[in-house]
C-alpha positions as CSV (number, residue, x, y, z in Angstrom):
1,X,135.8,120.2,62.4
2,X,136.0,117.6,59.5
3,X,132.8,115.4,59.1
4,X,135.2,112.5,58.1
5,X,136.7,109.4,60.6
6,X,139.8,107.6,59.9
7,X,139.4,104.0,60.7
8,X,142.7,101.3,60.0
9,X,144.3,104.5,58.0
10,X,141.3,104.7,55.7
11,X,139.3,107.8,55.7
12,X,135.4,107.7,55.4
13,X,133.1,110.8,54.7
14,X,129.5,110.8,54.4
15,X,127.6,110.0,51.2
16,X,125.2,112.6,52.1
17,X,125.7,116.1,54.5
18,X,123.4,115.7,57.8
19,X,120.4,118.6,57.3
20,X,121.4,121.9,58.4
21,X,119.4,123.2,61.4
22,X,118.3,122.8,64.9
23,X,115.4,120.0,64.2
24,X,116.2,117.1,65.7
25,X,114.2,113.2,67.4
26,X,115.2,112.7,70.6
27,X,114.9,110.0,72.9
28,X,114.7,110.1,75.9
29,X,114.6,108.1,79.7
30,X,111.7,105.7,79.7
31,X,111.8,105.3,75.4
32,X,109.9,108.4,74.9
33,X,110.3,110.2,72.2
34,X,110.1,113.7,70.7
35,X,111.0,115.8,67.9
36,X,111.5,119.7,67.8
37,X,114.2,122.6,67.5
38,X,116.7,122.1,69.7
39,X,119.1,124.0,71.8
40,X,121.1,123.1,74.9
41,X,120.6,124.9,78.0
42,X,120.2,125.4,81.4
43,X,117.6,124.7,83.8
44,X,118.0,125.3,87.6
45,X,121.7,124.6,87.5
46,X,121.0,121.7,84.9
47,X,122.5,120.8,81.7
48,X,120.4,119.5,79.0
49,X,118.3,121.0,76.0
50,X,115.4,122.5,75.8
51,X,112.8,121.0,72.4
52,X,111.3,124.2,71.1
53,X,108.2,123.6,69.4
54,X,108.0,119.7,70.9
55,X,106.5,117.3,69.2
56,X,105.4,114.0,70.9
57,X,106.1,110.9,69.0
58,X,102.8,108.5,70.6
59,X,102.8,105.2,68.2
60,X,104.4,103.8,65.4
61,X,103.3,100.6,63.9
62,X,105.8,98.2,63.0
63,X,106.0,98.4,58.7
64,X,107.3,102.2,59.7
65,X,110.5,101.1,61.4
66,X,112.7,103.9,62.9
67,X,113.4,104.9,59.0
68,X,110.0,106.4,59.2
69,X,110.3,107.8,62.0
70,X,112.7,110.3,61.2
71,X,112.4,110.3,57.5
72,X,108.7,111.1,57.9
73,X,105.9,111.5,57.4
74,X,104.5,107.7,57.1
75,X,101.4,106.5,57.7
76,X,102.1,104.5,60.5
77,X,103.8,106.9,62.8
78,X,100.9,109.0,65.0
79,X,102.5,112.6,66.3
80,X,100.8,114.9,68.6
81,X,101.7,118.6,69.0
82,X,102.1,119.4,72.5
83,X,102.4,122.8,72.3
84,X,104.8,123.9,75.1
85,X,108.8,124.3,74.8
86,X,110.2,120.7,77.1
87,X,113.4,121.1,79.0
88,X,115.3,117.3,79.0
89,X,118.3,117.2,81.3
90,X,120.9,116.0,79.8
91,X,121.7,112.7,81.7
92,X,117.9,111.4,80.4
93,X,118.7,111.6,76.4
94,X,119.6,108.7,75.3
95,X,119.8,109.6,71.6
96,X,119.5,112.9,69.0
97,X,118.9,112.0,65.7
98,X,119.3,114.8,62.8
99,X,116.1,115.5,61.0
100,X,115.7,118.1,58.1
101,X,113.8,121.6,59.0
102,X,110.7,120.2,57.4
103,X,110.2,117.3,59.6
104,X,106.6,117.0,61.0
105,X,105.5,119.8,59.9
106,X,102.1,119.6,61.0
């Protein structure tokens, strides 16, 4: 699988590669959001992924933007370790956003 698109006959490829790894933000149903390991999996004859490690993403203040967010840590953005594995079915994320292995390590 190429990491390039072809748009109009001109190919584009990414400045930087995306981290390796599972780590990952997601959002999910209701704007919350969390970060952890991710896998997908099933839950009771469910699709969705299950957040290893989960991470609960309570405030950010507005100078941190979504840029620091993911790019953490900033001072404005307030994470809480929850401590338990979450299982998100799959029809309630509404975005995964690739974060490098070191992201919030608390």
């Amino acid at each position: 699988m190429s990491d390039s698109v072809t748009i109009n006959g001109i190919e584009y490829i990414p400045k930087t590669p995306a981290p390796a790894g599972t780590r990952r933000v997601i959002v999910a149903d209701n704007g919350f959001i969390y970060g952890g390991n991710v896998e997908q999996a099933e839950h009771m004859g469910m699709a969705g992924i299950i957040v290893r490690d989960a991470i609960g993403i309570r405030k950010w203040t507005t100078d941190a933007t979504w840029s620091g967010v993911v790019n953490g840590p900033h001072p404005g953005v307030t994470l809480d370790r929850l401590g338990v594995d979450l299982f998100i079915p799959a029809h309630a994320v509404r975005g995964l956003h690739i974060v490098s292995d070191d992201w919030a390590a608390l």
